[in-house]
mmCIF file of the N, C-alpha and C atoms, coordinates in Angstrom:
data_MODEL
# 
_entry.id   MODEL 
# 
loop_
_atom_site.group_PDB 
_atom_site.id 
_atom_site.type_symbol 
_atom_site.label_atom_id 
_atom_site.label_alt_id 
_atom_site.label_comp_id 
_atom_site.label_asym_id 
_atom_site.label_entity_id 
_atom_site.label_seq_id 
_atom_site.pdbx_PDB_ins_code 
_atom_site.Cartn_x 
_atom_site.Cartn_y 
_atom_site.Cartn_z 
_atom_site.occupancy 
_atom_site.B_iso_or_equiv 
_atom_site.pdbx_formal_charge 
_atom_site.auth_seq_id 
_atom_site.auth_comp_id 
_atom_site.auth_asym_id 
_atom_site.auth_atom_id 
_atom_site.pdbx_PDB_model_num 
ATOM 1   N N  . UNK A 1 1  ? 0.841  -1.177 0.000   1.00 0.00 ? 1  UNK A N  1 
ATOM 2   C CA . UNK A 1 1  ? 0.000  0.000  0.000   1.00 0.00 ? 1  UNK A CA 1 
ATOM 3   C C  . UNK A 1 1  ? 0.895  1.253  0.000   1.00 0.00 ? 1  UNK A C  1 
ATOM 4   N N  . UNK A 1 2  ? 0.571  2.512  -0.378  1.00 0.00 ? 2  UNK A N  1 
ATOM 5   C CA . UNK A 1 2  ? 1.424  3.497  -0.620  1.00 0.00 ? 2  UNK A CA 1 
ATOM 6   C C  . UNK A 1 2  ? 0.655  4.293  0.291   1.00 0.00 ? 2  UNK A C  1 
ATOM 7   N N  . UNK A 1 3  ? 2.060  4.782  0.814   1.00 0.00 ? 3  UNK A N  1 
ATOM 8   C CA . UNK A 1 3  ? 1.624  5.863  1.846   1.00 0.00 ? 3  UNK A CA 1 
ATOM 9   C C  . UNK A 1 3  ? 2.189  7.308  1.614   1.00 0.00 ? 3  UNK A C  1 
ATOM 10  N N  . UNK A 1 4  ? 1.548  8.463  2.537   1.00 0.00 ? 4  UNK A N  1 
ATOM 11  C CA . UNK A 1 4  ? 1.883  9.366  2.477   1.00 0.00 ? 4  UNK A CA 1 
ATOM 12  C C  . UNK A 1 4  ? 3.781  9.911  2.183   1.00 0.00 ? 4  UNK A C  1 
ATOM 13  N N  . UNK A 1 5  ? 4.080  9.572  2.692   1.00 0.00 ? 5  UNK A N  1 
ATOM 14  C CA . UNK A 1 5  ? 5.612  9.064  2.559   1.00 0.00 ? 5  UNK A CA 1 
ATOM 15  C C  . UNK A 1 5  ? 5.982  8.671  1.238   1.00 0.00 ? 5  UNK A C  1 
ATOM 16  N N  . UNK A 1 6  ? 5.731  7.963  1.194   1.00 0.00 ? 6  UNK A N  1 
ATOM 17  C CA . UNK A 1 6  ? 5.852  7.569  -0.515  1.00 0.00 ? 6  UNK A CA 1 
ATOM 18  C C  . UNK A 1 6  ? 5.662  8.522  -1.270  1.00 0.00 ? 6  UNK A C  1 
ATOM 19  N N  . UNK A 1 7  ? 4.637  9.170  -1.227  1.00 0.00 ? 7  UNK A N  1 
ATOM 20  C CA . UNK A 1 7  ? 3.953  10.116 -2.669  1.00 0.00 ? 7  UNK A CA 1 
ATOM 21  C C  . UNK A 1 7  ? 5.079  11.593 -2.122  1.00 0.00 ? 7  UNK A C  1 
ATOM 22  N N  . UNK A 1 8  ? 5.072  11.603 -1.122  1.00 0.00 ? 8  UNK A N  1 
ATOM 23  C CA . UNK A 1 8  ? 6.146  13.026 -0.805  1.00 0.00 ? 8  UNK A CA 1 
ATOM 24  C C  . UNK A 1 8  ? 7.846  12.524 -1.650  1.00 0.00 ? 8  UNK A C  1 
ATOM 25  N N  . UNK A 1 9  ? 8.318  11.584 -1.434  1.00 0.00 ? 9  UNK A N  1 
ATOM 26  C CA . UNK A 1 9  ? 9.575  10.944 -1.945  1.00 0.00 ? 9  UNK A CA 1 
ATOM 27  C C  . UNK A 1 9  ? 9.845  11.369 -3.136  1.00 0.00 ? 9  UNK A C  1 
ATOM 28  N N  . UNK A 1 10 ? 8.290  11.029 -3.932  1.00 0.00 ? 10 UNK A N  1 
ATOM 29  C CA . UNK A 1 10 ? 8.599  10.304 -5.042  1.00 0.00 ? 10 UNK A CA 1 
ATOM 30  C C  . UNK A 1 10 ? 8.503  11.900 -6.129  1.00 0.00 ? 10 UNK A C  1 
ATOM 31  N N  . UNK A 1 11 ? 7.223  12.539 -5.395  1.00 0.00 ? 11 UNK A N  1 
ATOM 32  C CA . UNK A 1 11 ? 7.510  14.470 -5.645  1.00 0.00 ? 11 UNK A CA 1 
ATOM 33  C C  . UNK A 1 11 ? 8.648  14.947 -5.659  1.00 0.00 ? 11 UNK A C  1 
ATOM 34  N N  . UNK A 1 12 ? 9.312  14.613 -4.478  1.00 0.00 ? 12 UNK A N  1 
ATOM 35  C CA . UNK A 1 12 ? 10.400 15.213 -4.133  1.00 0.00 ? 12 UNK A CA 1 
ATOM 36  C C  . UNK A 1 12 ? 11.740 15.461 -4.775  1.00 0.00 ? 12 UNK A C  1 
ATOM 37  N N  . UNK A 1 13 ? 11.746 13.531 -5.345  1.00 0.00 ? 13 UNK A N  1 
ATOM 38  C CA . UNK A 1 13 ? 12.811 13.381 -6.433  1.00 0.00 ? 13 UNK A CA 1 
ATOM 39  C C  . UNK A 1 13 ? 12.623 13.939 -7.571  1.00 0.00 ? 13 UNK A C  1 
ATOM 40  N N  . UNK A 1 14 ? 11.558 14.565 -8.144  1.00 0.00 ? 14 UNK A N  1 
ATOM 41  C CA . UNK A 1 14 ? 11.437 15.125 -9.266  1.00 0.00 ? 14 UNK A CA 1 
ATOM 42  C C  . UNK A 1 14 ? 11.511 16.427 -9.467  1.00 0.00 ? 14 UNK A C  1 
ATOM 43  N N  . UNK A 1 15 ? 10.675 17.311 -8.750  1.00 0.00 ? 15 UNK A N  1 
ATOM 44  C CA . UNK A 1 15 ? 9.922  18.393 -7.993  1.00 0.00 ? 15 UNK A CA 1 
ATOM 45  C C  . UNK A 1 15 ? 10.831 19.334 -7.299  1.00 0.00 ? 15 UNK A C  1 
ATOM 46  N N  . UNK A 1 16 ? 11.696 20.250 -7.406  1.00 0.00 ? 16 UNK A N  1 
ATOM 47  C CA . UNK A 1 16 ? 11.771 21.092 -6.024  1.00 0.00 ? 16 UNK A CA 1 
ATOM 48  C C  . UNK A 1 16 ? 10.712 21.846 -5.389  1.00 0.00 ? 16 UNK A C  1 
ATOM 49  N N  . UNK A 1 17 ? 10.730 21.576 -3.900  1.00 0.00 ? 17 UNK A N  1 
ATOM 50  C CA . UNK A 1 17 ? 9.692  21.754 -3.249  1.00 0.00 ? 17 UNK A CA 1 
ATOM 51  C C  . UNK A 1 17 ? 9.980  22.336 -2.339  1.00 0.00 ? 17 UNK A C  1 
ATOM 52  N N  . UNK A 1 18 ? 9.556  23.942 -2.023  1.00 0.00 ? 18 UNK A N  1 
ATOM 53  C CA . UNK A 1 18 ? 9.570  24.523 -0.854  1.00 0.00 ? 18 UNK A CA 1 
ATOM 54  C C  . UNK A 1 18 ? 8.909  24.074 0.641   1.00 0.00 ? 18 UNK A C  1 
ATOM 55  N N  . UNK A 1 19 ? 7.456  23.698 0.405   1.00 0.00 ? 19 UNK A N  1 
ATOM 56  C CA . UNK A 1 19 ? 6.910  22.875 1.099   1.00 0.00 ? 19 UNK A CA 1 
ATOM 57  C C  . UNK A 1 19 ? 6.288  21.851 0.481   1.00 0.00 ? 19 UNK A C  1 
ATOM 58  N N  . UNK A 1 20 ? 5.943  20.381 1.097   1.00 0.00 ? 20 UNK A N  1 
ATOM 59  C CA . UNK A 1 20 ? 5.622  19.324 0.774   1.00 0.00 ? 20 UNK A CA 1 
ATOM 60  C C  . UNK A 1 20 ? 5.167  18.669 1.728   1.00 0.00 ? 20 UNK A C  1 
ATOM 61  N N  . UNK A 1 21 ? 3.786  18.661 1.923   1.00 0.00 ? 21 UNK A N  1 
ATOM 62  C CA . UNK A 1 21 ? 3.018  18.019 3.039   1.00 0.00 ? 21 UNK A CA 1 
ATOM 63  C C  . UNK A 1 21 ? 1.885  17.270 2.543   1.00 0.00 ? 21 UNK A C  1 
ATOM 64  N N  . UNK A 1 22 ? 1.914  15.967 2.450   1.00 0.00 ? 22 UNK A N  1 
ATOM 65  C CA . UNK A 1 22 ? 0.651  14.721 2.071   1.00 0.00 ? 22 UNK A CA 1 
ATOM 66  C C  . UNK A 1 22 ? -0.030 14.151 2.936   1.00 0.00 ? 22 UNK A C  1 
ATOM 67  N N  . UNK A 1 23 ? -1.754 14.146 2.897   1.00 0.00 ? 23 UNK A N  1 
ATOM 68  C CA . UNK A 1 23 ? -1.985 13.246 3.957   1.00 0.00 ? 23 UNK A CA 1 
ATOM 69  C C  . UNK A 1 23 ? -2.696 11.945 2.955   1.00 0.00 ? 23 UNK A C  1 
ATOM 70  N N  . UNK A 1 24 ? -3.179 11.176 3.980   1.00 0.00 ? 24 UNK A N  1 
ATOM 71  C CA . UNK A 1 24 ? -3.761 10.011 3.644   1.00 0.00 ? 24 UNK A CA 1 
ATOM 72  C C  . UNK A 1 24 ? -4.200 8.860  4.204   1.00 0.00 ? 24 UNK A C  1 
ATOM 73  N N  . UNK A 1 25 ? -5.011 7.720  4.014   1.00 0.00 ? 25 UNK A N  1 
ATOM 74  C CA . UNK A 1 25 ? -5.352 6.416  4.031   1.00 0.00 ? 25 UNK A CA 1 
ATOM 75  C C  . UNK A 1 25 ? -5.026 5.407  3.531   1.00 0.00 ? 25 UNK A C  1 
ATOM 76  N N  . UNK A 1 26 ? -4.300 5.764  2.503   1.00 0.00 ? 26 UNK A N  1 
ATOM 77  C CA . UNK A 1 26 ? -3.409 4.869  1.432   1.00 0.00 ? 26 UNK A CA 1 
ATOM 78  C C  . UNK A 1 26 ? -4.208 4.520  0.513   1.00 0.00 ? 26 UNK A C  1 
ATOM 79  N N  . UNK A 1 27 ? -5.571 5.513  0.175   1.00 0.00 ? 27 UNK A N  1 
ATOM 80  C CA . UNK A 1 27 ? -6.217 4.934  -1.011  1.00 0.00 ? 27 UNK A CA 1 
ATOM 81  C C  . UNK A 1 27 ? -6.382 6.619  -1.746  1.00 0.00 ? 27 UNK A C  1 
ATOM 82  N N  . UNK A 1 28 ? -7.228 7.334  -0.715  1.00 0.00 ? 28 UNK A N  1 
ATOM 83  C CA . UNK A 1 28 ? -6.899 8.648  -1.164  1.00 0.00 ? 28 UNK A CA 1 
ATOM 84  C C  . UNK A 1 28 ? -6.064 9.765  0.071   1.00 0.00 ? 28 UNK A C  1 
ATOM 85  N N  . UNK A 1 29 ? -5.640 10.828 -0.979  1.00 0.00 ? 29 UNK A N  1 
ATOM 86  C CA . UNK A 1 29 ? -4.756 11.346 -0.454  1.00 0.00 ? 29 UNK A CA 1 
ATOM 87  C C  . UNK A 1 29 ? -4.823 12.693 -0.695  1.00 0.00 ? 29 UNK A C  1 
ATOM 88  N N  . UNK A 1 30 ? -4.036 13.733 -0.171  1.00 0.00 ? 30 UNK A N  1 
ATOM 89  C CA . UNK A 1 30 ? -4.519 15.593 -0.328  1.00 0.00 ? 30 UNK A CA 1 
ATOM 90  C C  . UNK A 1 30 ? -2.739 15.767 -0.152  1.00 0.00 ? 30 UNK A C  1 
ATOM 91  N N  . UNK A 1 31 ? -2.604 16.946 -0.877  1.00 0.00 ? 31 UNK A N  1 
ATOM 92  C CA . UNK A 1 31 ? -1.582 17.232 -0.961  1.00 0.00 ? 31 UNK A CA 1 
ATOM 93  C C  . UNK A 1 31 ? -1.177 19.018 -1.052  1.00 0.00 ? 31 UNK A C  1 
ATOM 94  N N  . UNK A 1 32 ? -0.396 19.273 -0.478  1.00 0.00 ? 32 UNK A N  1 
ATOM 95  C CA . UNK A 1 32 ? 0.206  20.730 -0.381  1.00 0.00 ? 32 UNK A CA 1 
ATOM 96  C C  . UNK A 1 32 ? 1.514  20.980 -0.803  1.00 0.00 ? 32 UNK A C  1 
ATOM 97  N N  . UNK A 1 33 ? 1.406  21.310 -2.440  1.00 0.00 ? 33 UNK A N  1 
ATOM 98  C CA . UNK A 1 33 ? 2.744  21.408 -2.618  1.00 0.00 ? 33 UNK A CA 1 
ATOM 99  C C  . UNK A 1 33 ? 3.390  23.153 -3.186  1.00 0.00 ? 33 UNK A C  1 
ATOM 100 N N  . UNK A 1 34 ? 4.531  23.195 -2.338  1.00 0.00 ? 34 UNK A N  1 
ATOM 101 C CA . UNK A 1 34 ? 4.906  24.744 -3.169  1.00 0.00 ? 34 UNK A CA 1 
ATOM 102 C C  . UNK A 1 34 ? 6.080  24.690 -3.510  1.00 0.00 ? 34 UNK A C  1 
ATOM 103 N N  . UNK A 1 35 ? 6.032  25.235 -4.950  1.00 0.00 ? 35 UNK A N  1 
ATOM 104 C CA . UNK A 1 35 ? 7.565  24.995 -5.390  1.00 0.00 ? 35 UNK A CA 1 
ATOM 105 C C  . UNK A 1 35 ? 7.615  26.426 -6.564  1.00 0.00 ? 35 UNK A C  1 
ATOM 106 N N  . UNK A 1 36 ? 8.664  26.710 -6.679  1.00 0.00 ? 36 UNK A N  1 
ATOM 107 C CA . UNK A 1 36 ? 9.364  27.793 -7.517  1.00 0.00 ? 36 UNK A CA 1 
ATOM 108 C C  . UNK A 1 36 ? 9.161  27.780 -9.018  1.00 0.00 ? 36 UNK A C  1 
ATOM 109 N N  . UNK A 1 37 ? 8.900  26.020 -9.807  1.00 0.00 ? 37 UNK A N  1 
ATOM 110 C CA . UNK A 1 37 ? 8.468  25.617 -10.555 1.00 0.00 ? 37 UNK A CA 1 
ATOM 111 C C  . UNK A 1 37 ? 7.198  26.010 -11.605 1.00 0.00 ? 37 UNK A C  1 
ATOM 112 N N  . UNK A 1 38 ? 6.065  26.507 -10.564 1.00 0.00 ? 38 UNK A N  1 
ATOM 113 C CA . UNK A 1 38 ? 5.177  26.029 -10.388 1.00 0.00 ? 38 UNK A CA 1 
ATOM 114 C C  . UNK A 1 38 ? 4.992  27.757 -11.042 1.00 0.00 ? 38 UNK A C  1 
ATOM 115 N N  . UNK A 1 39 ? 6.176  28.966 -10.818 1.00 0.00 ? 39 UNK A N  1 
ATOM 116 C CA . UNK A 1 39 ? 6.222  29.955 -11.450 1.00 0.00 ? 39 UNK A CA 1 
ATOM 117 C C  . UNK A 1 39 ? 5.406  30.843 -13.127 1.00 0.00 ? 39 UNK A C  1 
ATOM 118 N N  . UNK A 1 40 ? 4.223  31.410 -13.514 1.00 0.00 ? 40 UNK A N  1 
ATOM 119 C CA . UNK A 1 40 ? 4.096  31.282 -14.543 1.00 0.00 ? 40 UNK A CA 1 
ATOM 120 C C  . UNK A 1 40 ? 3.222  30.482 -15.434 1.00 0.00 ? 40 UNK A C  1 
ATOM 121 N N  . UNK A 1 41 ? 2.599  29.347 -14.469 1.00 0.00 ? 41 UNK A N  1 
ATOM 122 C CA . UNK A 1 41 ? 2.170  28.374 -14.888 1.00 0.00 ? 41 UNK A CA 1 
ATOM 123 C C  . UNK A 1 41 ? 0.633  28.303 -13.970 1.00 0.00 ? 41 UNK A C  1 
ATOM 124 N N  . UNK A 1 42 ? -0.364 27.921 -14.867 1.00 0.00 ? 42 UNK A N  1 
ATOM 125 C CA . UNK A 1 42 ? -2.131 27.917 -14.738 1.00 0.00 ? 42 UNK A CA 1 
ATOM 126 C C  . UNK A 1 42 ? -2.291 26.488 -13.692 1.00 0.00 ? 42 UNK A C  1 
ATOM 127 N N  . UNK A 1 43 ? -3.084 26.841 -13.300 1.00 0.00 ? 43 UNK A N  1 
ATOM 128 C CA . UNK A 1 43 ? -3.215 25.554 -12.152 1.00 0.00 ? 43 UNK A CA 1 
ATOM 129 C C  . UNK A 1 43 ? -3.091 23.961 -12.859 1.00 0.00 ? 43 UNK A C  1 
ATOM 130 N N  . UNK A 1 44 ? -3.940 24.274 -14.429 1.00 0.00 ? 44 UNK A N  1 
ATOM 131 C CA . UNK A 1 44 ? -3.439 22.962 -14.629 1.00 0.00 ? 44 UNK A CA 1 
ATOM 132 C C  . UNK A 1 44 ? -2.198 22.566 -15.304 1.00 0.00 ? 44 UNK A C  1 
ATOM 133 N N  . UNK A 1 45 ? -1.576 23.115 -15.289 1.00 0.00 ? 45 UNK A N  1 
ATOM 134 C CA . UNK A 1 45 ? -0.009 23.139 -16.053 1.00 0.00 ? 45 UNK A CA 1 
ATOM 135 C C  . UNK A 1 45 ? 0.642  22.419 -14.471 1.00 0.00 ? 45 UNK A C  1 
ATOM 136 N N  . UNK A 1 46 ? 0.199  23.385 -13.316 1.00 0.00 ? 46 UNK A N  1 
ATOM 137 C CA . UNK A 1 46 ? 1.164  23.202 -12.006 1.00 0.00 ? 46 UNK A CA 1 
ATOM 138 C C  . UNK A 1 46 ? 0.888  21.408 -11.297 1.00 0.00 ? 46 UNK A C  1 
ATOM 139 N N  . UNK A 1 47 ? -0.338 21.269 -11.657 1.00 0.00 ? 47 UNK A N  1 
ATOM 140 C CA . UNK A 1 47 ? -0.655 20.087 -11.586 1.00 0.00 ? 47 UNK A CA 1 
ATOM 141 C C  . UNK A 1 47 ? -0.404 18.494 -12.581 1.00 0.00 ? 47 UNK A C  1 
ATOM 142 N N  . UNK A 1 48 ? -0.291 18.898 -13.348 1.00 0.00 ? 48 UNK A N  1 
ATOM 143 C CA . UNK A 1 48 ? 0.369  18.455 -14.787 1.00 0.00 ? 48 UNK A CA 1 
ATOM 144 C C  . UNK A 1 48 ? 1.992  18.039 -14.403 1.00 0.00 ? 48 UNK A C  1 
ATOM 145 N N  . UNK A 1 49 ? 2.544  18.881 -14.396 1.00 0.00 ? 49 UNK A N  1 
ATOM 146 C CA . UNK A 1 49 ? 3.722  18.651 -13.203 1.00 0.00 ? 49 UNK A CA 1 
ATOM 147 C C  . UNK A 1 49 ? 4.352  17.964 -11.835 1.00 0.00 ? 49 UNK A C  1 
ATOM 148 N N  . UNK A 1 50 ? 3.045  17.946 -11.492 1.00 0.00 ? 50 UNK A N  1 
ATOM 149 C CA . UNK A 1 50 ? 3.401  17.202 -10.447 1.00 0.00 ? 50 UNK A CA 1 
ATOM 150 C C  . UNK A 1 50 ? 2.839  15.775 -10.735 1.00 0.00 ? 50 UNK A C  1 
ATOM 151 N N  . UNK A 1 51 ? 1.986  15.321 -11.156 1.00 0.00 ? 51 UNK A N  1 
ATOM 152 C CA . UNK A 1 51 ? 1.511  14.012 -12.351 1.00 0.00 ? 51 UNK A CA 1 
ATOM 153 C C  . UNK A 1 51 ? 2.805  13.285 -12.976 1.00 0.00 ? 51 UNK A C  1 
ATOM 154 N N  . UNK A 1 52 ? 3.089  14.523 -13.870 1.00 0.00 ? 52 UNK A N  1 
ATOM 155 C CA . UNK A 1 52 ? 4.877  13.793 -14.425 1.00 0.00 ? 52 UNK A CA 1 
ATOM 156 C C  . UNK A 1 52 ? 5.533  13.547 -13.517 1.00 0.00 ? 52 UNK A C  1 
ATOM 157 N N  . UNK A 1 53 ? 5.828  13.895 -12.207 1.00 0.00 ? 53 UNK A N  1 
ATOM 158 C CA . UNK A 1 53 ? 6.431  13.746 -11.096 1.00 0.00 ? 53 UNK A CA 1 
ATOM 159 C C  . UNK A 1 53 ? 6.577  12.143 -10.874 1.00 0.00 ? 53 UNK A C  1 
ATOM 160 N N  . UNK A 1 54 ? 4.754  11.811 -10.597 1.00 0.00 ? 54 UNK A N  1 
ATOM 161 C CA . UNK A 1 54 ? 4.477  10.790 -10.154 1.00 0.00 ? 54 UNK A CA 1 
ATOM 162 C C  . UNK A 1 54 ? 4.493  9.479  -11.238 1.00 0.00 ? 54 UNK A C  1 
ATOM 163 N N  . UNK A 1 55 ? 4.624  9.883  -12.050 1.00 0.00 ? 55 UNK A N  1 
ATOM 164 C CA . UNK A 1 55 ? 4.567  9.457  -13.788 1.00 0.00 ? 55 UNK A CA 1 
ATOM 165 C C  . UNK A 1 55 ? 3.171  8.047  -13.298 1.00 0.00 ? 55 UNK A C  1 
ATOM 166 N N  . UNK A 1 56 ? 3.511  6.887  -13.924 1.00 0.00 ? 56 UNK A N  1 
ATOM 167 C CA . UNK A 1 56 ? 2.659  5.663  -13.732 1.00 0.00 ? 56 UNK A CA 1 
ATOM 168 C C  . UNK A 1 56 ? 1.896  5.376  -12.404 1.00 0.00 ? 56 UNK A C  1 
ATOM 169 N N  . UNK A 1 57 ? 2.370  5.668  -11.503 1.00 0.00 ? 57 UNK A N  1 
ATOM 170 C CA . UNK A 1 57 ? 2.235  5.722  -10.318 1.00 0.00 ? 57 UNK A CA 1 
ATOM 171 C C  . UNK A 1 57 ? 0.563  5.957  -10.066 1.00 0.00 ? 57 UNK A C  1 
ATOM 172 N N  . UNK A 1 58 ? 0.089  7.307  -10.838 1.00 0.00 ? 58 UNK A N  1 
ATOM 173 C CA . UNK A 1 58 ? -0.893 7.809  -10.866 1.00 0.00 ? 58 UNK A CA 1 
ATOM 174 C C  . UNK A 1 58 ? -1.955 6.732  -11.335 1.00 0.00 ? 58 UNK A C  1 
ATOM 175 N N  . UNK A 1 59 ? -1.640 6.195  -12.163 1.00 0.00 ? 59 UNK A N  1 
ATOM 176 C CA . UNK A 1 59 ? -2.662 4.832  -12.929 1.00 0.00 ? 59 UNK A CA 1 
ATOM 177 C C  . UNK A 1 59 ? -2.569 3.673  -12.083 1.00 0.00 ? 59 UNK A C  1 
ATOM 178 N N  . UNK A 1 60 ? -1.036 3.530  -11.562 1.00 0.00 ? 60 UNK A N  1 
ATOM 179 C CA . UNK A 1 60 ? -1.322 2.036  -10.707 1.00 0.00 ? 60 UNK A CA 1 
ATOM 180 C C  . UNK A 1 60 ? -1.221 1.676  -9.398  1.00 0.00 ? 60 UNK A C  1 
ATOM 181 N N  . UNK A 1 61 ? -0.425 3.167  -8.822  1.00 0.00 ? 61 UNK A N  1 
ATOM 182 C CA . UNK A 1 61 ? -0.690 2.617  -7.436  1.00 0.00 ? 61 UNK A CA 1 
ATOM 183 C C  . UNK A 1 61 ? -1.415 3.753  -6.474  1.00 0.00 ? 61 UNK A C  1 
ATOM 184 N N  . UNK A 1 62 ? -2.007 4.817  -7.183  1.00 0.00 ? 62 UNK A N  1 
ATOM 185 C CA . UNK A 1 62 ? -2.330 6.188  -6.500  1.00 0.00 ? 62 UNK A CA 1 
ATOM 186 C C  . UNK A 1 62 ? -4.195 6.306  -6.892  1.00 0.00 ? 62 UNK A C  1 
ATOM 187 N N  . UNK A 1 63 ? -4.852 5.966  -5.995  1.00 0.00 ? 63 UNK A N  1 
ATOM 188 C CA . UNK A 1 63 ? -6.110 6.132  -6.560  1.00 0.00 ? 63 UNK A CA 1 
ATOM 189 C C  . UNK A 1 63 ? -6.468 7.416  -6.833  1.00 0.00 ? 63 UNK A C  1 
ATOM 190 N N  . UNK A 1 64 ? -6.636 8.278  -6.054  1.00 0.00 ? 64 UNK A N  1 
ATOM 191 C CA . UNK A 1 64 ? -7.373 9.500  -5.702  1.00 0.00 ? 64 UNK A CA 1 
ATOM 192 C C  . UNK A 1 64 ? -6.526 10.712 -4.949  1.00 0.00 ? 64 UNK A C  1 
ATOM 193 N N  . UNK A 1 65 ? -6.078 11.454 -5.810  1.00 0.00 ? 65 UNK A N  1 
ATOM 194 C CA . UNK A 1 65 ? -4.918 12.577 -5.018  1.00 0.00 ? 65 UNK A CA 1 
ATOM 195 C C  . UNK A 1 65 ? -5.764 14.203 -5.527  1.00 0.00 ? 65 UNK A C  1 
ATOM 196 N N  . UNK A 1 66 ? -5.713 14.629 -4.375  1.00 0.00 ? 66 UNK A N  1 
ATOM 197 C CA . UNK A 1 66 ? -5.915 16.127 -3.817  1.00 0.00 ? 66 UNK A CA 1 
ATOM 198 C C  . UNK A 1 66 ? -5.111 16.822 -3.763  1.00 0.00 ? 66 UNK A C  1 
ATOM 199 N N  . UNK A 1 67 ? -5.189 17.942 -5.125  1.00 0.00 ? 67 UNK A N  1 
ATOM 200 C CA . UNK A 1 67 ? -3.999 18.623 -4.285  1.00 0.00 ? 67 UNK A CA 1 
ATOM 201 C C  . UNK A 1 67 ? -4.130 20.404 -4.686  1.00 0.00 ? 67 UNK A C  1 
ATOM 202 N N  . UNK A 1 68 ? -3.525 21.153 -3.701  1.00 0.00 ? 68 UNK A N  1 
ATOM 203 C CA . UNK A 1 68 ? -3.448 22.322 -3.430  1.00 0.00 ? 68 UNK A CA 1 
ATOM 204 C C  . UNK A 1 68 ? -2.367 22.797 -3.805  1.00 0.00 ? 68 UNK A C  1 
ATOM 205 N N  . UNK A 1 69 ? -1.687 23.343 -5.211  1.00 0.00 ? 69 UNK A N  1 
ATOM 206 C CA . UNK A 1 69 ? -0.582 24.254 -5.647  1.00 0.00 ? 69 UNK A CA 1 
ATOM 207 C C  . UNK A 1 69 ? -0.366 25.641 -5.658  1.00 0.00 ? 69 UNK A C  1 
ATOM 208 N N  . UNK A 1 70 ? 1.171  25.968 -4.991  1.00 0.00 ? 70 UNK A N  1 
ATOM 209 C CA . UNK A 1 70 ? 1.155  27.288 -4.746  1.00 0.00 ? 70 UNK A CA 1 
ATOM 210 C C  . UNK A 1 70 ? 2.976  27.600 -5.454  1.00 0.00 ? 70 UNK A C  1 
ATOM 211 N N  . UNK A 1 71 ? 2.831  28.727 -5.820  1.00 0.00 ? 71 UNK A N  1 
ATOM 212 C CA . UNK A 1 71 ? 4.341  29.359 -6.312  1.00 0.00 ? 71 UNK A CA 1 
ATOM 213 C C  . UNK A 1 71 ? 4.858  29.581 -4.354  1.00 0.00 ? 71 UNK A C  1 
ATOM 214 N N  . UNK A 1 72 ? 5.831  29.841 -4.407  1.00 0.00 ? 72 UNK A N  1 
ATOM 215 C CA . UNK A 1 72 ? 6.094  30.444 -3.019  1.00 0.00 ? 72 UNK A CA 1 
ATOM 216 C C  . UNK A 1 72 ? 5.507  31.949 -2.768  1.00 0.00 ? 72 UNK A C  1 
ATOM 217 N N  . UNK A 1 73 ? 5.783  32.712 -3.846  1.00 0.00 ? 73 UNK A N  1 
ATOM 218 C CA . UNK A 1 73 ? 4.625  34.070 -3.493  1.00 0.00 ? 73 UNK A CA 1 
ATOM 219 C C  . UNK A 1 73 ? 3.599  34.112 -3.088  1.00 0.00 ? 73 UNK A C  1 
ATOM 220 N N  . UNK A 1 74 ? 2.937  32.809 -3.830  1.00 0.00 ? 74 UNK A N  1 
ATOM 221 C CA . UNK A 1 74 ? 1.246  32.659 -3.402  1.00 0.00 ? 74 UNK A CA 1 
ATOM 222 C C  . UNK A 1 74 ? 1.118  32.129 -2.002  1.00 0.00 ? 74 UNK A C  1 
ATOM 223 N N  . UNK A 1 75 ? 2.187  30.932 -1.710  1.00 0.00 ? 75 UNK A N  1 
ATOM 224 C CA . UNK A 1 75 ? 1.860  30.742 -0.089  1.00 0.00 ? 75 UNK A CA 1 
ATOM 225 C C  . UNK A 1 75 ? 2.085  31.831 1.097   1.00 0.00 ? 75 UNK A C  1 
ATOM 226 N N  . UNK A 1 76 ? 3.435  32.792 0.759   1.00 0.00 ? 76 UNK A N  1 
ATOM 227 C CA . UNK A 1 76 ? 3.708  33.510 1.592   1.00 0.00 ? 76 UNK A CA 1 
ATOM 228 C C  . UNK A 1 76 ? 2.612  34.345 1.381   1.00 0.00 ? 76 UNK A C  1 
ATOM 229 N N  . UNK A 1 77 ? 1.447  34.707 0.641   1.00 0.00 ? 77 UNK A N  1 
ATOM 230 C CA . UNK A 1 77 ? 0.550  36.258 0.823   1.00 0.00 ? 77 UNK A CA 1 
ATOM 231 C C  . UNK A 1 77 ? -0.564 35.565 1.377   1.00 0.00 ? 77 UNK A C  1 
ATOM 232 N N  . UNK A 1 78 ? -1.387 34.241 1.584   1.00 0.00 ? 78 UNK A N  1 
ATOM 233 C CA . UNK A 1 78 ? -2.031 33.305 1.941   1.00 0.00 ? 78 UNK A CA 1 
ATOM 234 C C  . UNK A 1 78 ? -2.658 33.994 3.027   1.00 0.00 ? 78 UNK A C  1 
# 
C-alpha cells in the first residue's frame, strides 16, 4: 500500500519543493505542494507537473490525489 511518505519521496525526487506536506489512508490522499516551478504556470499546467512527477504511479498505485498548488509568493501572501 502506498503511503503518504511515498507520494512526498517520489515528488520530491522530481519536484523542487519549498513545502511538501501529504496526507492520507493509502487509497486517497490531499496534498500541499509549493515549489518555484510552479512559477508562470495555470493551475493545470502546475498540476500536470506534479503528475509527471508521479509518472505511472498515478494509474497504478495512487487512486485519488488532492492537491493544493502554490508558487512560493502565493503561499507567503495566503
Amino acid at each position: 500500500m502506498v503511503s503518504p511518505q511515498d507520494i512526498e519521496r517520489w515528488i520530491a525526487a522530481a519536484l523542487p519543493c519549498e513545502k511538501l506536506e501529504v496526507k492520507g489512508d493509502g487509497h486517497h490522499f490531499e496534498a500541499v505542494i509549493v515549489s518555484g516551478e510552479f512559477r508562470g504556470k495555470n493551475m493545470v499546467q502546475q498540476h500536470q507537473l506534479v503528475y509527471k512527477a508521479l509518472g505511472d504511479r498515478m494509474r497504478e498505485e495512487i487512486h485519488a490525489l488532492s492537491m493544493k498548488t502554490y508558487t512560493p509568493e502565493d503561499w507567503a501572501s495566503r
